[in-house]
N, C-alpha and C positions, 0 to 999 in steps of 0.2 A: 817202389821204383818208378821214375818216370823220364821218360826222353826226354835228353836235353836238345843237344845239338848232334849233326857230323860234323866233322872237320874233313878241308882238302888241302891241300898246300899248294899255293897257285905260282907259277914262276913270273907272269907281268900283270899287277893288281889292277890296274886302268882295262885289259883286254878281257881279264875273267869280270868286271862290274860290266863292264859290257855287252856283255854275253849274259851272266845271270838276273842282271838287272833290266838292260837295255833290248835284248831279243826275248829272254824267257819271260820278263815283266815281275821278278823279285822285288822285295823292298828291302831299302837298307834301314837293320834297327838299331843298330849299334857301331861304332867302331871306337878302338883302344890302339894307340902307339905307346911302343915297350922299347926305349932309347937303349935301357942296356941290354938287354935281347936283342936288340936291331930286330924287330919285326911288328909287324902292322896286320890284328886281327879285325876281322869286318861281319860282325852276323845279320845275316839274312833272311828272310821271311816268304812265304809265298802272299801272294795277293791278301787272298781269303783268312790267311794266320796273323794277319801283320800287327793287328789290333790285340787278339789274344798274345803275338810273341813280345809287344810293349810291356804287358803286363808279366812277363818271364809263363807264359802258361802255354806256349807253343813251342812245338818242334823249330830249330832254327839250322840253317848252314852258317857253319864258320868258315871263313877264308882266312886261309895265314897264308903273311905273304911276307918271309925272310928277306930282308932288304943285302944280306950279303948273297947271289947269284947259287943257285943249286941247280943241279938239271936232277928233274923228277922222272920217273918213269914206271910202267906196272899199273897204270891207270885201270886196267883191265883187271887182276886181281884185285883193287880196291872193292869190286863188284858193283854197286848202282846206289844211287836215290833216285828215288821215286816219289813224283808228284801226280795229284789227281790233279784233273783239267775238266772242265764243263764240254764240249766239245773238240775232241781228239782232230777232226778235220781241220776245223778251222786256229786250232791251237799248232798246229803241222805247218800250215799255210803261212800263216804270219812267222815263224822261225823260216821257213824255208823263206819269205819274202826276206828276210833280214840278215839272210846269207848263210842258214845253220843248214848242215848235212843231215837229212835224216837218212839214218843207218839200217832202220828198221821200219820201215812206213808200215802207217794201221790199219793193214788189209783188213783186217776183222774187225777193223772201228770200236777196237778195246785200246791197245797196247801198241806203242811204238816208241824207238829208240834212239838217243840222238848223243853228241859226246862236247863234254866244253874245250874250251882252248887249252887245257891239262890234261887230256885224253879222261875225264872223269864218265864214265857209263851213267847217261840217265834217261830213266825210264820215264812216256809219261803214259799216265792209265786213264781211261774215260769212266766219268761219274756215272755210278749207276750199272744203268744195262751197257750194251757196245750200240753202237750205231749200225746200222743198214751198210753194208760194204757198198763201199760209193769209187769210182774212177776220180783221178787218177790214182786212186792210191791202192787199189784193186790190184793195176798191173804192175805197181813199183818194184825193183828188185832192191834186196838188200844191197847197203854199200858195205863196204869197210867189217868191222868187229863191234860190237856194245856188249 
């Protein structure tokens, strides 16, 4: 057995590539348009996989995105993806610079939580050991739910 992908189902394709592409810093490896389907999958890569997911040897996210209007919800029971990060601080820093909520800041400078424009829970975890608990993120209080 080996990991393929997850799938999310995104309700506006332009605001999730933006979000996982453009704040998280995803790559895009693929996309397929399905006219009798009406719907438009998109997989994606993190940084670091992007070269192995070309090759099909990496974990990928799918984005399907129904071109007839759905309202999604339950993002929370989907439970998480989880990505490692090189530094959890400044991986926090640059999302929250580009307008993401974090939900869960990395007091412990391991793990912290943040959620995409489909209420999707994601987790991101620091390579390695944790980091030295550093301010501000020390005294951040949780927001919202992840």
């Amino acid at each position: 057995m080996r990991y393929l992908h997850t799938m999310v189902r995104v309700a506006d394709l332009q605001r999730s590539l933006d979000f996982y592409c453009g704040a998280l810093g995803m790559v895009e490896i693929r996309r397929s348009e399905n006219d009798k389907g009406r719907y438009t999958l998109v997989y994606l890569a993190a940084p670091g996989d992007a070269a192995a997911a070309r090759d099909e040897d990496a974990p990928l996210l799918e984005l399907t995105f129904n071109w007839d209007p759905e309202i999604y919800s339950g993002g929370r029971n989907f439970g998480h993806v989880a990505f490692a990060v090189d530094d959890i601080y400044q991986t926090c820093s640059r999302l929250l610079a580009a307008g993401v909520t974090i939900n869960r800041p990395p007091r412990d400078g391991h793990m912290a939580f943040i959620r995409s424009p489909d209420n999707i829970s994601i987790e991101l975890l620091q390579c390695d050991a944790p980091l030295p608990p550093r301010e501000p993120w020390t005294s951040m209080q949780n927001i919202g739910v992840w």
